[in-house]
C-alpha positions in Angstrom: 31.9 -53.7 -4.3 35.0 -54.5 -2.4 37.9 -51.6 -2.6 39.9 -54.0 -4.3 38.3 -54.4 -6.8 37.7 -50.5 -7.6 41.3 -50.2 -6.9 42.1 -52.5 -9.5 39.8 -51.2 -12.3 41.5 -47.4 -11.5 37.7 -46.2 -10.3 37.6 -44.2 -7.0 34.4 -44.1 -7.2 31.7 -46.4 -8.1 29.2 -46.5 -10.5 26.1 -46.8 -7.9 28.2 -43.6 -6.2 28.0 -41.8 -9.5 23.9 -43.0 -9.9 23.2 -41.4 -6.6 25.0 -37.9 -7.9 23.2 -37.9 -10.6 19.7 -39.0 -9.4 20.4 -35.7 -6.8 21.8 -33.7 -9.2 18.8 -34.1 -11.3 16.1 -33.2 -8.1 18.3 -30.3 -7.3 17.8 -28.9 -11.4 14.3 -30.0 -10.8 13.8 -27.7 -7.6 15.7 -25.1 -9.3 13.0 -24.9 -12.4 10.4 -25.1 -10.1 11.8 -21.9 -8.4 12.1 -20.3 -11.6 8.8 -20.9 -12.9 7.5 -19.2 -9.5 9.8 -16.1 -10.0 8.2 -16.4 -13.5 4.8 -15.9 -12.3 5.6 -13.2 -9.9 7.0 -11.1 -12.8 4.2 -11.8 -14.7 2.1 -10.2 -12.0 3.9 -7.7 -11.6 4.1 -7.1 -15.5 0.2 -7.0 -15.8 -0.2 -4.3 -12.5 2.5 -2.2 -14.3 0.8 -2.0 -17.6 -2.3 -1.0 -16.1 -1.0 1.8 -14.3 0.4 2.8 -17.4 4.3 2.2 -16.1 5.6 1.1 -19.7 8.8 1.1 -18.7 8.4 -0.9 -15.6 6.5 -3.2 -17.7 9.3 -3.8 -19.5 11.6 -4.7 -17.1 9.3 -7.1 -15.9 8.5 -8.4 -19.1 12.4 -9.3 -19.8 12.2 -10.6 -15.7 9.8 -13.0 -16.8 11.5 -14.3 -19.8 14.8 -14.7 -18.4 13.3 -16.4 -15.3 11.4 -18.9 -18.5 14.5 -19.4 -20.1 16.5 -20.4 -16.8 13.9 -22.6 -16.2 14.1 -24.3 -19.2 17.8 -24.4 -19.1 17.2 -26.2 -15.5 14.9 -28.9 -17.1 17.8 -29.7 -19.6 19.9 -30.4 -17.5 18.3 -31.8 -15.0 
Protein backbone atom coordinates (compact mmCIF):
# COMPACT_ATOMS: atom_id res chain seq x y z
CA UNK A 1 0.00 0.00 0.00
CA UNK A 2 1.45 3.37 -0.83
CA UNK A 3 2.30 5.68 2.42
CA UNK A 4 -0.13 7.88 1.30
CA UNK A 5 -2.64 6.18 1.51
CA UNK A 6 -1.86 4.88 5.27
CA UNK A 7 -1.07 8.36 6.02
CA UNK A 8 -4.45 9.35 5.05
CA UNK A 9 -6.45 6.65 6.82
CA UNK A 10 -4.36 7.65 10.27
CA UNK A 11 -2.72 3.85 10.12
CA UNK A 12 1.05 3.65 10.72
CA UNK A 13 1.03 0.49 10.28
CA UNK A 14 -0.70 -1.81 8.01
CA UNK A 15 -2.91 -4.40 8.25
CA UNK A 16 -0.63 -7.23 6.40
CA UNK A 17 2.16 -5.54 9.07
CA UNK A 18 -0.18 -6.38 11.92
CA UNK A 19 -1.05 -10.24 10.13
CA UNK A 20 2.67 -10.87 10.24
CA UNK A 21 2.75 -9.92 14.22
CA UNK A 22 0.29 -11.93 14.88
CA UNK A 23 1.01 -14.99 12.79
CA UNK A 24 4.68 -14.67 14.91
CA UNK A 25 3.22 -13.91 17.87
CA UNK A 26 1.10 -16.98 17.68
CA UNK A 27 4.45 -19.50 16.82
CA UNK A 28 6.24 -17.81 19.57
CA UNK A 29 2.97 -18.90 22.27
CA UNK A 30 3.22 -22.10 20.36
CA UNK A 31 7.03 -22.73 21.10
CA UNK A 32 6.40 -21.44 24.59
CA UNK A 33 3.63 -24.37 25.29
CA UNK A 34 5.77 -26.69 23.79
CA UNK A 35 8.47 -25.82 26.29
CA UNK A 36 6.10 -26.03 29.01
CA UNK A 37 4.74 -29.29 28.28
CA UNK A 38 8.58 -30.56 28.32
CA UNK A 39 9.20 -28.88 31.75
CA UNK A 40 5.97 -30.76 32.49
CA UNK A 41 7.27 -34.08 31.74
CA UNK A 42 10.55 -33.59 33.54
CA UNK A 43 8.62 -32.76 36.75
CA UNK A 44 6.59 -35.56 36.25
CA UNK A 45 9.71 -37.74 36.34
CA UNK A 46 11.00 -36.34 38.84
CA UNK A 47 7.61 -36.65 40.83
CA UNK A 48 7.46 -40.48 40.20
CA UNK A 49 11.55 -41.09 41.34
CA UNK A 50 10.60 -39.02 44.56
CA UNK A 51 7.65 -40.97 45.53
CA UNK A 52 9.47 -44.01 45.26
CA UNK A 53 12.15 -43.14 47.49
CA UNK A 54 9.70 -42.21 49.77
CA UNK A 55 10.59 -38.12 49.56
CA UNK A 56 6.83 -37.03 50.11
CA UNK A 57 7.73 -33.79 50.45
CA UNK A 58 9.83 -33.50 47.34
CA UNK A 59 7.08 -35.15 45.71
CA UNK A 60 5.12 -32.49 46.30
CA UNK A 61 6.98 -29.80 45.12
CA UNK A 62 7.23 -31.53 42.03
CA UNK A 63 3.74 -32.41 41.88
CA UNK A 64 2.77 -28.41 42.08
CA UNK A 65 6.03 -28.03 39.42
CA UNK A 66 4.11 -30.06 37.12
CA UNK A 67 0.85 -28.45 37.38
CA UNK A 68 1.97 -24.98 37.20
CA UNK A 69 4.19 -25.92 34.14
CA UNK A 70 0.33 -27.58 32.73
CA UNK A 71 -1.41 -24.61 33.45
CA UNK A 72 1.31 -22.18 31.74
CA UNK A 73 1.04 -24.21 29.00
CA UNK A 74 -2.41 -24.04 28.59
CA UNK A 75 -2.35 -20.37 29.18
CA UNK A 76 0.26 -20.31 26.13
CA UNK A 77 -2.18 -22.20 23.84
CA UNK A 78 -4.89 -19.39 24.61
CA UNK A 79 -3.26 -17.09 23.58
CA UNK A 80 -1.44 -18.15 21.08
Amino acid sequence: MPSFISKIMGNSVSLEDELINLRLTSKQMQRASKKCEKNEKAAVTKLKKAIQQGNSEGARIYAQDAIREKNQALNCLRLG
